[in-house]
C-alpha positions in Angstrom: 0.0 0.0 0.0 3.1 2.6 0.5 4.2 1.6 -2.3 0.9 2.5 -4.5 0.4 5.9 -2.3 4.3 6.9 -3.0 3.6 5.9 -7.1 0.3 8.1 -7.1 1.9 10.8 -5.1 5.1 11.1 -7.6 2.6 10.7 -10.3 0.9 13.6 -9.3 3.8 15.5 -9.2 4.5 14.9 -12.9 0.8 16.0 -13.8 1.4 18.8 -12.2 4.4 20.1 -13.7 3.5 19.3 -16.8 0.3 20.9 -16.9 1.6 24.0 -15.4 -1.2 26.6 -15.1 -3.8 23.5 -15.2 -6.7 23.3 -12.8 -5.4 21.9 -9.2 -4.5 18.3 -9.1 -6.1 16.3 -6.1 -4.5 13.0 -5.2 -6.1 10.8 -2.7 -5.9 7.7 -1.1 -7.1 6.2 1.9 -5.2 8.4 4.3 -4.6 11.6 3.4 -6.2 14.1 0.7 -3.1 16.3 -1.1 -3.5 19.2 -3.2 -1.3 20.4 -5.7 -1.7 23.5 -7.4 0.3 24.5 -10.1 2.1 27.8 -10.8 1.2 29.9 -14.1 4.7 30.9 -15.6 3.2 32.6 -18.7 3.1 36.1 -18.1 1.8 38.1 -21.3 3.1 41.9 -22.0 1.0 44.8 -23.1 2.6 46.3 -26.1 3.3 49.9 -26.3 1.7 51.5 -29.4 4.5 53.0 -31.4 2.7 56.3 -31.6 0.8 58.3 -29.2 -0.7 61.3 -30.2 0.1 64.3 -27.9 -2.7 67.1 -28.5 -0.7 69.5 -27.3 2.3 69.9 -29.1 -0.1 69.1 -32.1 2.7 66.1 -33.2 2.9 62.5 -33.4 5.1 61.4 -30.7 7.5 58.6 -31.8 7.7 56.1 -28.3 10.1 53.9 -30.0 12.4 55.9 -31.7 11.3 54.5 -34.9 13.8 56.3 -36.9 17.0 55.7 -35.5 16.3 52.2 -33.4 13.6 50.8 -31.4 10.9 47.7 -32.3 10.2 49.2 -35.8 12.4 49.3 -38.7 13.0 52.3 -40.9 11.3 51.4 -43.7 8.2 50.6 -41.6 8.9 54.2 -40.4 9.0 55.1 -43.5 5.6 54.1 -44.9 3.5 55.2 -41.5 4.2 59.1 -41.6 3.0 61.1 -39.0 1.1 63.7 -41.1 0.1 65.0 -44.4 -0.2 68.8 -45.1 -1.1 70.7 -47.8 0.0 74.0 -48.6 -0.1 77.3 -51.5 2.4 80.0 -51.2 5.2 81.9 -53.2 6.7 78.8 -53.8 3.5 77.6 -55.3 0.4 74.7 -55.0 1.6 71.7 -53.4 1.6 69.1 -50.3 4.1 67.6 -47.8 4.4 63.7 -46.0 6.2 64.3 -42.4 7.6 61.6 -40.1 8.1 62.4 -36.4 11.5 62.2 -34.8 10.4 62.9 -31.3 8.1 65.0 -29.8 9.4 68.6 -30.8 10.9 67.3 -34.3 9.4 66.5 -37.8 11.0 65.8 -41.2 9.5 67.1 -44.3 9.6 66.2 -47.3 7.3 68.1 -50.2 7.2 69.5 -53.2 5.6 73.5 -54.2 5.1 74.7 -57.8 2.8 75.8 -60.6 2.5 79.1 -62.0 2.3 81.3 -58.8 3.8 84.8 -60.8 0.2 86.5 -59.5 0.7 85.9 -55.9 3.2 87.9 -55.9 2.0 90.9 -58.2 2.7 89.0 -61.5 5.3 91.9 -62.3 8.2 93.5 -60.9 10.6 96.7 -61.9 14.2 96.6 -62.6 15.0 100.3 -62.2 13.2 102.2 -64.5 11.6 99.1 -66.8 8.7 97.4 -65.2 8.8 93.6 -66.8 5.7 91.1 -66.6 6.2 87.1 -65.2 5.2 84.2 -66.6 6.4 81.4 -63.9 6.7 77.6 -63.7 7.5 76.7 -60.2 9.2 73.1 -59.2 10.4 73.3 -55.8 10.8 69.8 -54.3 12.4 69.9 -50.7 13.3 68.0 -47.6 13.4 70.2 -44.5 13.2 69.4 -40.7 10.3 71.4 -38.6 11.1 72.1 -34.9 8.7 73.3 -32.2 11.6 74.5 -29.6 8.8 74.8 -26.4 6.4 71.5 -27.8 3.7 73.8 -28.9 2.2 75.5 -31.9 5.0 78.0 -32.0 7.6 76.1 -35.1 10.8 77.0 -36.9 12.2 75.4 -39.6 15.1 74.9 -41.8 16.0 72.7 -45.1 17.1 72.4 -48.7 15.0 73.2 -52.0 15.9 71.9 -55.2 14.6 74.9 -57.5 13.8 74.1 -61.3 11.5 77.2 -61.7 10.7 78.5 -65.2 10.5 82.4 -65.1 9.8 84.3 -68.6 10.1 88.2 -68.9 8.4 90.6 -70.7 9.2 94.3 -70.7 6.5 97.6 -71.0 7.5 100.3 -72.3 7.3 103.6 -70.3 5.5 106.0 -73.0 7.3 105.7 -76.3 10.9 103.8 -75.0 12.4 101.9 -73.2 14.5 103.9 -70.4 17.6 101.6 -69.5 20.7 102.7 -67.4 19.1 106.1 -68.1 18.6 105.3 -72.0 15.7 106.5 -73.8 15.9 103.8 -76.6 12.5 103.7 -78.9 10.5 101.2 -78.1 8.5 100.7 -81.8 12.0 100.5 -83.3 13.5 98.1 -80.4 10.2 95.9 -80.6 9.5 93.5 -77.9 12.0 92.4 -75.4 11.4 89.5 -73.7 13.5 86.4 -72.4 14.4 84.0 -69.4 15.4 84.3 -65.9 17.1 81.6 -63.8 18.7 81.3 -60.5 22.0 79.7 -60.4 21.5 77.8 -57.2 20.8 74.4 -57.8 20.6 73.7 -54.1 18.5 76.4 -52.3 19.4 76.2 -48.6 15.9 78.2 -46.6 14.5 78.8 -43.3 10.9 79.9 -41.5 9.7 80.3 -38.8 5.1 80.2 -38.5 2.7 78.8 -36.3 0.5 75.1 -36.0 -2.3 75.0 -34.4 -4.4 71.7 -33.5 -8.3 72.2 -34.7 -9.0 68.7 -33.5 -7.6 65.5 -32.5 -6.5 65.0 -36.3 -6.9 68.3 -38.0 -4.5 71.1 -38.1 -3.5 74.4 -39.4 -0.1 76.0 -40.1 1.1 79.1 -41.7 5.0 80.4 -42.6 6.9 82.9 -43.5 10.6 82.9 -44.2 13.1 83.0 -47.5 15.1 81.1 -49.4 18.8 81.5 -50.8 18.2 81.2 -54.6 21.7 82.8 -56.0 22.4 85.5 -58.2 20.5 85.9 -61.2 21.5 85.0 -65.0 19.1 86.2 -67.6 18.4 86.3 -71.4 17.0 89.3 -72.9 15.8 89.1 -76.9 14.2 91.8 -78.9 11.9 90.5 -81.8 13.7 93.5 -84.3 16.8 92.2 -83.6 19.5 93.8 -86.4 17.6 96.5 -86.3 18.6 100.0 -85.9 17.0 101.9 -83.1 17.2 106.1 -82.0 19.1 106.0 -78.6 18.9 109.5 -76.8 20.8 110.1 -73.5 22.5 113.6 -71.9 24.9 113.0 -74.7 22.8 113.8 -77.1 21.1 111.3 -79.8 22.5 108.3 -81.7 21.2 104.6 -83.1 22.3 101.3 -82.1 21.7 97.8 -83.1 18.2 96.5 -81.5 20.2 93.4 -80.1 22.7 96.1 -77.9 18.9 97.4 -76.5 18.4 93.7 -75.6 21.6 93.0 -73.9 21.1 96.4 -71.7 18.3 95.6 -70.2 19.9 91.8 -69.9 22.8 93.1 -67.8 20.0 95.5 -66.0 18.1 92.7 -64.8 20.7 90.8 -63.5 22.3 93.4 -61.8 19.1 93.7 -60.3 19.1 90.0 -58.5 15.3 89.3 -59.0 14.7 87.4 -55.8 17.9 86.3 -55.1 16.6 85.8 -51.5 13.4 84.6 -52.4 10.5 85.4 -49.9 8.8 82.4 -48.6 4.9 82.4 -47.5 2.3 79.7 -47.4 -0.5 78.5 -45.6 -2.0 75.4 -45.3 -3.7 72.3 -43.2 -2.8 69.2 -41.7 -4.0 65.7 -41.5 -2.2 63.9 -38.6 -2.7 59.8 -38.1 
């Protein structure tokens, strides 16, 4: 009999460590009733999300450091931004995708263009001749947003990759054309028109503007700021070109060729810098996930 209670006793045992968290085991024999109750060793963990949304900075806060380590990999990053934005401004129509660093800190990256020449006027002067714009604006950039106090207050800084198309035409002020205190006449110089382009073809910028929560998922944002766009180069053509054209200064009265008219005002507009620091303004709303 010993023998059978030690046997059902160790047997027990076994049960019981096999089944682990298993309901209690109860062993009993004539004698004595013995419970065993086994220990749960499974313990299960509540994942963190990866992103918590903090209402007031008006960001999505990265709780893994998705971006430069943590439980997610870069390109998972990489396809679950933080926000979309839209935007228009003197860069022109277009839209942004930004990925959260940390709480204060968002990278950008957008593009801006179109033809935007009448937000700003659509015309500009360059000294005494007053020239129209025609504009195609590309302006793709990367650019990091920082809100240095975590609220709606934000300053940012980046690169822009200008490839912006800007065509020229020149009025005439009464009968001529009045360059570097010229009167040349304008029927006999015929139209001048041509090309401007900025020689940067990396545009470092900077802003500083404001983005304010609406909701939990809807935002605002305006900026202002400028970008470094390099000196000017421009190409001035007249449509009489070869022909001769009645040139009268404080030295009195001459003619020159129509092309020498064209290269004046050439020289005059890049002497000018048309937007060499170009301004930067835009407005526009945000969709945060």
């Amino acid at each position: 009999m010993k023998l059978i209670k030690l046997s059902a006793i160790s047997a027990a045992i076994l049960a019981s460590t096999a089944a682990l968290a298993a309901e209690p085991v109860i062993v009993v024999d004539s004698a004595d009733a013995v419970v065993y109750e086994a220990e749960p060793v499974a313990v299960a963990y509540q994942a963190e999300p990866a992103y918590a949304y903090n209402a007031d900075a008006g960001i999505v806060r990265n709780t893994t450091g998705a971006v430069v380590g943590g439980t997610k990999t870069f390109f998972q990053t990489a396809v679950n931004p933080a926000a979309v934005s839209a935007e228009v401004g003197t860069l022109g129509y277009g839209a942004n995708v930004a990925w959260a660093m940390n709480d204060k800190t968002e990278l950008q990256a957008g593009w801006a263009g179109g033809d935007v020449a009448d937000l700003f006027g659509g015309d500009f002067d360059a000294d005494d001749v007053n020239y129209d714009v025609d504009a195609d604006f590309s302006n793709p950039y990367l650019g990091v947003q920082y809100r240095p106090v975590a609220n709606w207050f934000t300053m940012g800084a980046g690169i822009i990759v200008p490839d912006n198309d800007i065509d020229v035409k020149a009025n005439a002020e009464g009968p001529n054309f009045r360059i570097d205190n010229v009167d040349y006449n304008a029927s006999e110089t015929g139209t001048l028109s041509g090309t401007l382009e900025h020689r940067n073809k990396l545009a470092p910028y900077g802003t500083i503007g404001f983005r304010p929560n609406i909701g939990n998922n809807w935002g605002v944002f305006g900026e202002i700021g400028a970008a470094y766009m390099g000196k000017t180069d421009a190409t001035v053509r007249s449509s009489n070109s070869g022909q001769q054209v009645t040139a009268t200064s404080v030295n009195g009265t001459t003619t020159v060729d129509a092309d020498v008219v064209a290269k004046a005002a050439e020289q005059e507009l890049e002497d000018k810098d048309w937007l060499e620091w170009f301004p930067i303004v835009k407005l526009g709303a945000t969709y945060r996930f």
